[in-house]
N, C-alpha and C positions, 0 to 999 in steps of 0.2 A: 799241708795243714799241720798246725803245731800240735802237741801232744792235748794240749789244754783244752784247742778247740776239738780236737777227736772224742776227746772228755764229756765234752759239753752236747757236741752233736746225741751220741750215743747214750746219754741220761736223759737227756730229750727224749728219743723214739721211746727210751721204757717208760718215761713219767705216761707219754702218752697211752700205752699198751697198757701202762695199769688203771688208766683212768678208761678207757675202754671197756676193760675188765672188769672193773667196778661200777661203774654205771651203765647199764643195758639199755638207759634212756638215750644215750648217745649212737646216732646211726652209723655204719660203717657203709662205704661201697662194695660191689661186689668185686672193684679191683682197683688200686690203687698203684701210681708210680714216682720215687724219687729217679727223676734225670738231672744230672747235671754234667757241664762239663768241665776237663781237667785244665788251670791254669797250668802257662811255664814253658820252658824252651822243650822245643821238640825229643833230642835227643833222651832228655832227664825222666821226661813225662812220659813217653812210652818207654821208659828202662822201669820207669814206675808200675806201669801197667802190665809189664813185662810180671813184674814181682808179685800182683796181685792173682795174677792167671797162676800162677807157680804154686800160691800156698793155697788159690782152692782147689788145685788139682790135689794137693799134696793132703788137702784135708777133706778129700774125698764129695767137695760140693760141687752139683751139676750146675755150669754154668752156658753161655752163649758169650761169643767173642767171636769179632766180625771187623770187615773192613781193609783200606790195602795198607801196610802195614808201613809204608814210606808217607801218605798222605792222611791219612785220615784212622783213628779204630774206635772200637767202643768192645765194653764189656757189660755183662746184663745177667744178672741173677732175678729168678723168679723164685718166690719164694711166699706159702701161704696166699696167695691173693694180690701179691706187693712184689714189683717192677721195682727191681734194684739197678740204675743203668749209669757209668759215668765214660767217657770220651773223650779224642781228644781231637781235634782237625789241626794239623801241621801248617803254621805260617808259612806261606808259599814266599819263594828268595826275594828280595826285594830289587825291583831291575830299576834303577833311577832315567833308564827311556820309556818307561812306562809312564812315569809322571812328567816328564818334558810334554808328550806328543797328546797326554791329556789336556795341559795346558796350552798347547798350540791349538788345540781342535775347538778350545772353551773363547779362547781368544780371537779366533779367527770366524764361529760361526756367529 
């Protein structure tokens, strides 16, 4: 994500929390969650996610991080009511007999 859109994302959730704030008309749930998950080559994305475990360790925020850490993780901060969750699932290697012996079975049934 570029600086710009980290920018953007983050003035967003406050515009929102202040119009929350400000108007009592507007209902909240009792729990809310952002999930999404991380684009990008395996290696980079969990060196990413690597990094993000590190500075809320290091900034003392209680988090959840899960997952086997060759295929698949996710990280998840709960916070106030609100599910903070991003992941990543690793592209599995691509075996070109895999797509042969699909097309032999597509073709032949």
């Amino acid at each position: 994500m570029t600086s710009v859109a980290r920018d953007e994302f983050t003035q967003g959730l406050r515009r929102l929390a202040d119009l929350i704030d400000q108007m009592p008309e507007i209902p909240v749930p009792a729990h809310a969650a952002i999930w999404f998950a991380l684009p990008g080559f395996d290696l980079q994305t969990f060196a990413e996610m690597d990094l993000a475990e590190k500075a809320l360790t290091a900034g003392g925020v209680p988090f959840e991080a899960g997952g086997a850490t060759s295929t698949s993780r996710f990280v998840q901060i709960n916070a106030g009511g609100v599910t903070y969750r991003f992941s990543h699932v690793a592209t599995p290697p691509w075996d070109p007999t895999q797509d042969r012996q699909a097309s032999v079975q597509a073709v032949t049934a």
